[in-house]
C-alpha positions as CSV (number, residue, x, y, z in Angstrom):
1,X,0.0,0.0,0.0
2,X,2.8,2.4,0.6
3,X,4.2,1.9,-2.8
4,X,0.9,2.7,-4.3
5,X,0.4,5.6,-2.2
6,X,4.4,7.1,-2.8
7,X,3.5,6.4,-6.7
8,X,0.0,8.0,-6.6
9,X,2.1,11.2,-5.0
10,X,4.8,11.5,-7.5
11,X,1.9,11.1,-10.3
12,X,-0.2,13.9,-8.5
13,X,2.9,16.2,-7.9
14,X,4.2,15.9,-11.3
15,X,0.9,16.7,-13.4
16,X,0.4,19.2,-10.9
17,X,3.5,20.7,-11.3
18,X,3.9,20.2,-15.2
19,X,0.0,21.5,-15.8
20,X,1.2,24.7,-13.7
21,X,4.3,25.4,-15.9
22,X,2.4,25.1,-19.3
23,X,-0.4,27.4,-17.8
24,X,2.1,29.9,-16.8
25,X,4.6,30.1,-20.4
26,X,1.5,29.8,-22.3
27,X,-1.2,31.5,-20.9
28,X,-0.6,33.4,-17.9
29,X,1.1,33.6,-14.2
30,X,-2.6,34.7,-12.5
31,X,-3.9,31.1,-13.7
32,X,-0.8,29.6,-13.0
33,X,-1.6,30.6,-9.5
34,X,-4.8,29.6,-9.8
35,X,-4.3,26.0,-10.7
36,X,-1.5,25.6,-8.1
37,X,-3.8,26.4,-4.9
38,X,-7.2,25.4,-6.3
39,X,-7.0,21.8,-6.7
40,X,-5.9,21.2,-2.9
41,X,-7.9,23.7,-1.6
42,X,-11.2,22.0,-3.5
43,X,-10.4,18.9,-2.4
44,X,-10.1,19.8,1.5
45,X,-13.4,21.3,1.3
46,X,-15.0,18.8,-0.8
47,X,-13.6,15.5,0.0
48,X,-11.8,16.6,3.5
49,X,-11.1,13.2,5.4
50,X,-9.6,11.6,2.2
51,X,-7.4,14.4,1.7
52,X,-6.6,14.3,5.0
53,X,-5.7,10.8,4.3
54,X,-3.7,11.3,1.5
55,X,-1.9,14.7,2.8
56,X,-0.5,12.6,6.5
57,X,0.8,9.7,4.3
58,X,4.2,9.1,5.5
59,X,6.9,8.5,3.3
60,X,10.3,8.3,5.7
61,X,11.7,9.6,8.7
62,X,14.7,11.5,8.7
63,X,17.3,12.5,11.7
64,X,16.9,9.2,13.4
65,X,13.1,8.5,13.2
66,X,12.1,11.6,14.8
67,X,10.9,13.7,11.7
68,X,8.3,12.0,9.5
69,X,8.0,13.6,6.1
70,X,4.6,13.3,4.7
71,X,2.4,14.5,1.7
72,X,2.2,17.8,2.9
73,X,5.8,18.3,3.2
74,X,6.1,17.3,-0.5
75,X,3.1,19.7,-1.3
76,X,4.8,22.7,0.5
77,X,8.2,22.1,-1.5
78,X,6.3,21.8,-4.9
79,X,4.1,25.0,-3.7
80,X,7.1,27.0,-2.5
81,X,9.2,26.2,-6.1
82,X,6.5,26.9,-8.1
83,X,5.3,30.2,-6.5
84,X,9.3,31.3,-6.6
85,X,9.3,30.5,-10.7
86,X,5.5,32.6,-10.9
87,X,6.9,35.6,-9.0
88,X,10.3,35.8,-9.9
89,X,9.0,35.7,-13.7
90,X,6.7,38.4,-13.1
91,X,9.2,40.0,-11.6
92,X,11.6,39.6,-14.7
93,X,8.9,40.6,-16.9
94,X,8.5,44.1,-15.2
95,X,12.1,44.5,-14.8
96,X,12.1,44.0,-18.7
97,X,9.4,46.0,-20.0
98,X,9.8,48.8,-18.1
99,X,11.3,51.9,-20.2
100,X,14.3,54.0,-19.2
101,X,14.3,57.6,-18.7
């Protein structure tokens, strides 16, 4: 069950992450954004105890067996790189258009 669970994660993250990336060269960073809280957030309000479920599933313990790194963990890296790509290439794209006096 844990194998299905860590592969389940990796699938989730991944489409997640890639559907984020092609929303924000293609189309915009403000949908981007969207996409990259919505899908969690949703799911917590509609379907709370499974994602509950899914979000606790431990993966391994580090420093001995005293911190567990779950789901959650793994969401708040893939939020944290994504929302640093979204900002820092709005940022660059105001740096860039912007005209010099």
């Amino acid at each position: 069950m844990d194998i299905v669970m860590l592969a389940a994660s990796i699938v989730l993250f991944t489409i997640l992450s890639a559907a984020v990336l092609f929303l924000m060269f293609r189309f915009s960073s403000f949908f981007a954004m969207l996409l990259l809280t919505s899908p969690i957030l949703l799911a917590a309000l509609i379907l709370p105890d499974m994602t509950q479920i899914f979000l606790a599933q431990e993966h391994f313990l580090l420093a001995n067996g005293q911190v567990p790194v779950n789901n959650y963990h793994v969401l708040f890296i893939v939020w944290s790189t994504l929302t640093g790509i979204i900002v820092y290439s709005e940022f660059l794209t105001w740096y860039m258009s912007r005209r010099r006096v």
